[in-house]
C-alpha positions, -999 to +999 in steps of 0.1 A: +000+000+000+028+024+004+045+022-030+008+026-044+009+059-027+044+067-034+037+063-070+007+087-066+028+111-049+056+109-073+028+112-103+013+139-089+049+161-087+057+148-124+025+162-133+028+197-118+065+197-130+051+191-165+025+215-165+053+245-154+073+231-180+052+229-203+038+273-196+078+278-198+082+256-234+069+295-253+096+314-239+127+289-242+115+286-279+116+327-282+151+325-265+166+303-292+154+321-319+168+355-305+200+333-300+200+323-337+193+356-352+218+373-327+246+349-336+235+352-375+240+393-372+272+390-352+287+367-380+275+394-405+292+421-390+319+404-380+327+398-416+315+431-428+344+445-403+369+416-415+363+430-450+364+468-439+400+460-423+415+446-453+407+474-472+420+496-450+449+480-438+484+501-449+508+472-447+493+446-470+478+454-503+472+422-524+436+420-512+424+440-547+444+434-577+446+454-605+465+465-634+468+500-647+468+508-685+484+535-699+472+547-734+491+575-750+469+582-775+441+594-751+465+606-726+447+583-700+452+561-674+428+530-672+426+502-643+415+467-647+391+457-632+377+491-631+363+504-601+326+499-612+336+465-611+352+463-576+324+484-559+299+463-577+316+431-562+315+442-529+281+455-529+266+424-541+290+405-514+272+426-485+238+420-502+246+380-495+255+384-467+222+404-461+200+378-478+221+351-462+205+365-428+169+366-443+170+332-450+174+319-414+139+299-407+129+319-372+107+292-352+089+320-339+071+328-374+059+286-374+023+290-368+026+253-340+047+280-318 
């Protein structure tokens, strides 16, 4: 007779534990989605800082190549790649990395949660 109670007791606390946990399950979902999309904007700045410092950085400068072009018949100077095509490059680089964040699947927008 007192393990049938002992079970009830302990089936009783199981069941309360449950119930809190399961109030609590809406909140721990909202904190890993705020985790995910934090960590996913910190790895896109991070890299958007990476790529800022290499183009700034004095000492090395192999990050861009180019070549210059000399033509004396214009009297003008011409690069290659020209700088349309750099600033192009990197402005579609920071727009993947934009779209890269936009494609993270937040749980919060699931209609279950």
């Amino acid at each position: 007779m007192s393990s049938q109670r002992y079970e009830d007791e302990l089936r009783r606390r199981l069941l309360r534990l449950t119930k809190r946990n399961y109030r609590s399950l809406g909140t721990y979902i909202r904190l890993i989605d705020y985790m995910v999309l934090a960590t996913q904007v910190k790895i896109n700045q991070e890299s958007a800082e990476m790529i800022l410092k290499e183009i700034v950085n004095k000492e090395r400068k192999y990050f861009i190549m180019t070549v210059m072009v000399f033509d004396l018949g214009e009297n003008s100077m011409r690069f290659n790649p020209p700088r349309t095509e750099i600033t192009t490059f990197f402005d579609k680089l920071l727009v993947d990395m934009l779209l890269t964040a936009e494609e993270v699947n937040r749980v919060t927008t699931q209609p279950d949660f």
